[in-house]
N, C-alpha and C positions, 0 to 999 in steps of 0.2 A: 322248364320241364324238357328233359331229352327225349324227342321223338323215337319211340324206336317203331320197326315196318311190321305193317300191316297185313296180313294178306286176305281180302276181303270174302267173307262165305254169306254175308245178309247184307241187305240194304238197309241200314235203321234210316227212323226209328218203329222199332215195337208199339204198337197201341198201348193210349195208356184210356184203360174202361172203366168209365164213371158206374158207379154201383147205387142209384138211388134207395132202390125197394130194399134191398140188405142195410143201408147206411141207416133208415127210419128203422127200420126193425133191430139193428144193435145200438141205436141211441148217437149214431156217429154225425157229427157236421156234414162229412163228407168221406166219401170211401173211393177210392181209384184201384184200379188193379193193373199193373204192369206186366202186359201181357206177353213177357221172353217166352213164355213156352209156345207162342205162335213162329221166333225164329226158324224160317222155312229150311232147317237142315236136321236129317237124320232125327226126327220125331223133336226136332227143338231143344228150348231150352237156354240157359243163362251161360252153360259150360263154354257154349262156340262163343260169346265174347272173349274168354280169354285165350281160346284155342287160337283165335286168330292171329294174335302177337306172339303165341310160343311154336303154334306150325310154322309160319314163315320164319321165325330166327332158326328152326330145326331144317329146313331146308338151305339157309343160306347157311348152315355147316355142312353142310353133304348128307347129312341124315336120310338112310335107308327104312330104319325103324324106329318108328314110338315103342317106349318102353315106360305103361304106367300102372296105378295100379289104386286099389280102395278098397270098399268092400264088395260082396258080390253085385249088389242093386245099385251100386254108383249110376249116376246120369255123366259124371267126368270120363269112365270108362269108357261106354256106350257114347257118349261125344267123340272121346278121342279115336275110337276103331273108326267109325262115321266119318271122321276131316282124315284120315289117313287113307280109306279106303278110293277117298276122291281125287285127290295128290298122289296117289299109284304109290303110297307108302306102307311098309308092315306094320303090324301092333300086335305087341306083347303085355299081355294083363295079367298082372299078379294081383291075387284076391289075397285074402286073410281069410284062415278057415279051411273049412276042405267042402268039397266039391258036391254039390246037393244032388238029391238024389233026383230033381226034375228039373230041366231047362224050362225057368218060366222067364221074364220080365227082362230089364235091359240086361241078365248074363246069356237068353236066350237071343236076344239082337246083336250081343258082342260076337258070338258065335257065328251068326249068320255075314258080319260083315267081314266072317277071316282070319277073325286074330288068333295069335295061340294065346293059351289057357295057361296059368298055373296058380298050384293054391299052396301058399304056405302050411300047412297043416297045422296053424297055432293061433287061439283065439286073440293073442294079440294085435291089435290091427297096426301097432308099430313093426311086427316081424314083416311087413310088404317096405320097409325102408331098404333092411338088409337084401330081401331077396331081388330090389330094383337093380341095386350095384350088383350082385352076382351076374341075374340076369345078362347085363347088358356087357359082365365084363366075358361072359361066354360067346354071347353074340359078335365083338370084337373079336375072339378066336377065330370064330366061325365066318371072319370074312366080314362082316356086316361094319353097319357105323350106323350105333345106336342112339339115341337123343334120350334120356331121362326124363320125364319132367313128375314131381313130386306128388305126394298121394291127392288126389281131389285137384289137382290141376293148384295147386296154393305157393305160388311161386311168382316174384314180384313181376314175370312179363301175364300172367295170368290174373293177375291183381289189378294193370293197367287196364283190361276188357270191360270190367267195371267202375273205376272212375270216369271213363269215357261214358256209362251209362247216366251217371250221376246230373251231365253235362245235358245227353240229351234227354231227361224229363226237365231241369227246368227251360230248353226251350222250346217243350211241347204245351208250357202252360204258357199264354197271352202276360204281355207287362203287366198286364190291371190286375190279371188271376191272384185270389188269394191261393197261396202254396199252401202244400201238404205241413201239417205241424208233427207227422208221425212217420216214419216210414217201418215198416215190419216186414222182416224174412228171416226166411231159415239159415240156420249157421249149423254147418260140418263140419271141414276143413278148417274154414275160417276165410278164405279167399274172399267169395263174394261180398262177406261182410268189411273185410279190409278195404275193399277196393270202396265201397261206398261210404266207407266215415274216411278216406283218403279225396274221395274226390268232392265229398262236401264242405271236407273243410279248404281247398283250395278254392270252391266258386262258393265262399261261404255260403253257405245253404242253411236256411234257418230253422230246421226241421230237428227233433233228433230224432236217432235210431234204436231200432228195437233188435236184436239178433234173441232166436228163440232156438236153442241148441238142441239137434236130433239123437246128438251121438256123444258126449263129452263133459265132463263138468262146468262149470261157466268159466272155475277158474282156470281150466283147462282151454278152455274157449280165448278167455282174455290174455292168456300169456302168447297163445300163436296169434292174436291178431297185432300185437304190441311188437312181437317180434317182426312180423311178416310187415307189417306198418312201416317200423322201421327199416327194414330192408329194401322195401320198396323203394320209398323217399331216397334214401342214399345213390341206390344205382341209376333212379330215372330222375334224380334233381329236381323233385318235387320239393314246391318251397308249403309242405304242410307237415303235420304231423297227429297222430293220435294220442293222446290223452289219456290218462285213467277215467279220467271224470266225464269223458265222453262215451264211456262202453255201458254198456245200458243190457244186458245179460242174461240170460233167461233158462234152466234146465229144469222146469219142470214139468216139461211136457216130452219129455223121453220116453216116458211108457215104461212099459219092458225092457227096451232096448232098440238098437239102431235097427229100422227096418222091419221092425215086428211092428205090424198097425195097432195102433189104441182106439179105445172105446170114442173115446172125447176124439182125436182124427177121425176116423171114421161119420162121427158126425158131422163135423164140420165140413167135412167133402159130400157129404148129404145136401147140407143146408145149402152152401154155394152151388151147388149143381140143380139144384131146384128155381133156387132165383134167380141163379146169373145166368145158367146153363154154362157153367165153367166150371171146368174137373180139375179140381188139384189131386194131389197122389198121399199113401200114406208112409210113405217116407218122410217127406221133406214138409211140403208144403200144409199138407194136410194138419200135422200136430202144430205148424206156427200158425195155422189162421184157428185152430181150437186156441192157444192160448192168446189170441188177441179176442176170440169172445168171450173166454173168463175174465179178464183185464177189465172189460169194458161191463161187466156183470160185476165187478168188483168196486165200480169206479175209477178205474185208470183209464184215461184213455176217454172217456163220457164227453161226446160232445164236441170233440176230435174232428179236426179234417184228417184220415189215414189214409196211406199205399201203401197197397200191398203188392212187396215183390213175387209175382210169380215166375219162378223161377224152371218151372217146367218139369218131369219125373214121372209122364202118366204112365212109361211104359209099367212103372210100376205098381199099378191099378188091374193089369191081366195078370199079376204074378196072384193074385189072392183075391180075384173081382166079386165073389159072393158075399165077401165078408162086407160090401158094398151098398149091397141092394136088401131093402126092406120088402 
C-alpha cells in the first residue's frame, strides 16, 4: 500500500458502543455502534476521515479553494466548508436543485462557515458534476487555484479515511473478542461503503457488509462502489479488491427520496434515542438502522453480533426536528 499524507483533524479511535438493551430487544448476539459522529470536528461525523487525506493533498498543491458539492443536506459539504474553514481555505458548494426557501440544517452551517453557494437549478444530482468543472474553471480566471474533490467526498484519497477505519475497529476488539459477523451503514455516494469492503478485505475481516442506500438504486449503488474500488486499489497499490459477490445492497429504505425523512427512519431514531440516548438523523443513518430492524423482524440478521456504523448527520435532525418527537 502506497502511503499517501495525512493531515490530522481527530485523534482515533472513535468509540465503538456496546448496545446491550436494544441487542435483547431486536433479538441480536450483540450490537456495537461506531461512534464517527462523536469525531470532535465541525458537528463530526465519518466525512473528516476522508477529508483528512484529500485536504492535505489539496494543500500540497497550492489549493486556495475547495470546490465541492452534493445535495443540499450533505454532511460531505458541511465537513468540507468546516476542514477548509480551519486551514484558512475557501469553499465553493454546488447543490443540485434550487435554493430552498429556509436555511435549516447542514445548508444553514455551510453558510455560516463562509462558503459561497450555488445551485444548479436541475433535479439532477449528476448536473453538480458539470458545474464542479465550470466552477473551478472560473475561479482559476479569477486568480484562485481551486482543488475539485468529487460529489460526496467519493474519490479514491477519500475512500483511504475509511479503510484506515476498518483497521482500527478490529484493534478496538481484544484477540479473544468474538468480532462483529455484520457490519451495517448507510451508502450515498458510495465512498464510505467502498473504503470498508476495501479495507476488510486487506485485513481480512470476517464479517460481511450491509450498505442500505439513501439515495440511489442498488444497481446504481454497486456500479460506483465497483468502480471507485477499483480505482482506489490502483492508485494506492492496494493488494485487495472488491467482488460482486461481496456487495450485499439494499434500496429499500429510501422513502420518498433522498433527504425526505420516512416513517420507518423516523422510528428508528426514536427507538435508539430512547435506549441508547444516541441520535441518529433522517437522512442517512436513521433509514439504515430502520432497515436492519426489518431484516432482523424478517429473520436476516437473528441472532447476529452487528455494528453499526454511525456515521454522524444530526445536524439534520434541526432541519425537520418535529417530525421527531412524539
Amino acid at each position: 500500500m502506497t502511503e499517501a499524507t495525512r493531515l490530522p483533524l481527530f485523534a482515533p479511535p472513535t468509540p465503538l458502543q456496546p448496545s446491550r438493551a436494544l441487542a435483547e430487544t431486536l433479538d441480536l448476539a450483540a450490537l456495537w455502534f461506531k461512534r464517527d459522529d462523536l469525531i470532535p470536528f465541525g458537528f463530526g461525523g465519518n466525512k473528516i476521515r476522508g477529508l483528512e487525506w484529500i485536504v492535505a493533498d489539496a494543500l500540497q498543491q497550492g489549493a486556495d479553494t475547495l470546490v465541492t458539492g452534493a445535495g443540499v443536506l450533505s454532511n460531505h459539504v458541511r465537513a468540507t466548508a468546516s476542514v477548509a474553514a480551519s486551514v484558512g481555505l475557501r469553499t465553493r458548494a454546488v447543490y443540485w436543485g434550487s435554493a430552498p426557501e429556509e436555511l435549516r440544517g447542514n445548508h444553514l452551517l455551510v453558510r455560516m462557515l463562509g462558503a459561497e453557494v450555488v445551485f444548479t437549478e436541475s433535479t439532477d444530482r449528476a448536473s453538480v458534476d458539470d458545474f464542479l468543472a465550470s466552477e473551478a474553471e472560473q475561479l482559476t480566471r479569477d486568480g484562485h487555484h481551486p482543488y475539485v474533490i468529487p460529489r460526496g467526498g467519493a474519490c479514491p484519497l477519500g475512500v483511504l479515511g475509511h479503510v484506515h477505519a476498518v483497521r482500527e475497529v478490529l484493534e478496538q476488539f481484544s484477540p479473544t473478542a468474538e468480532l462483529p459477523e455484520a457490519i451495517v451503514l448507510a451508502a450515498g455516494s458510495g465512498g464510505t461503503l467502498t473504503g470498508w469492503l476495501l479495507g476488510s478485505a486487506l485485513c481480512n475481516a470476517p464479517w460481511n457488509i450491509y450498505g442500505v442506500s439513501v439515495s440511489r438504486s442498488r444497481e446504481e449503488v454497486c456500479e460506483n462502489v465497483l468502480r471507485l474500488g477499483r480505482q482506489t486499489a490502483k492508485e494506492h497499490n492496494l493488494d485487495a479488491a472488491i467482488r460482486k459477490n461481496d456487495l450485499h445492497v439494499y434500496d429499500t429504505h429510501i422513502g420518498s427520496g433522498y433527504g425526505i425523512p420516512s416513517s420507518a427512519g423516523n422510528q428508528a431514531i426514536t427507538a435508539v434515542a430512547k435506549s441508547e440516548g444516541i441520535f441518529l438523523d433522517p437522512t442517512y443513518t436513521g433509514k439504515a438502522f430502520a432497515w436492519l430492524i426489518d431484516a432482523v423482524r424478517q429473520g436476516f440478521l437473528r441472532e447476529q453480533r452487528v455494528l453499526f456504523v454511525h456515521s454522524g448527520g444530526e445536524p439534520a435532525l434541526f432541519a425537520s426536528l418535529a417530525e421527531h418527537v412524539e
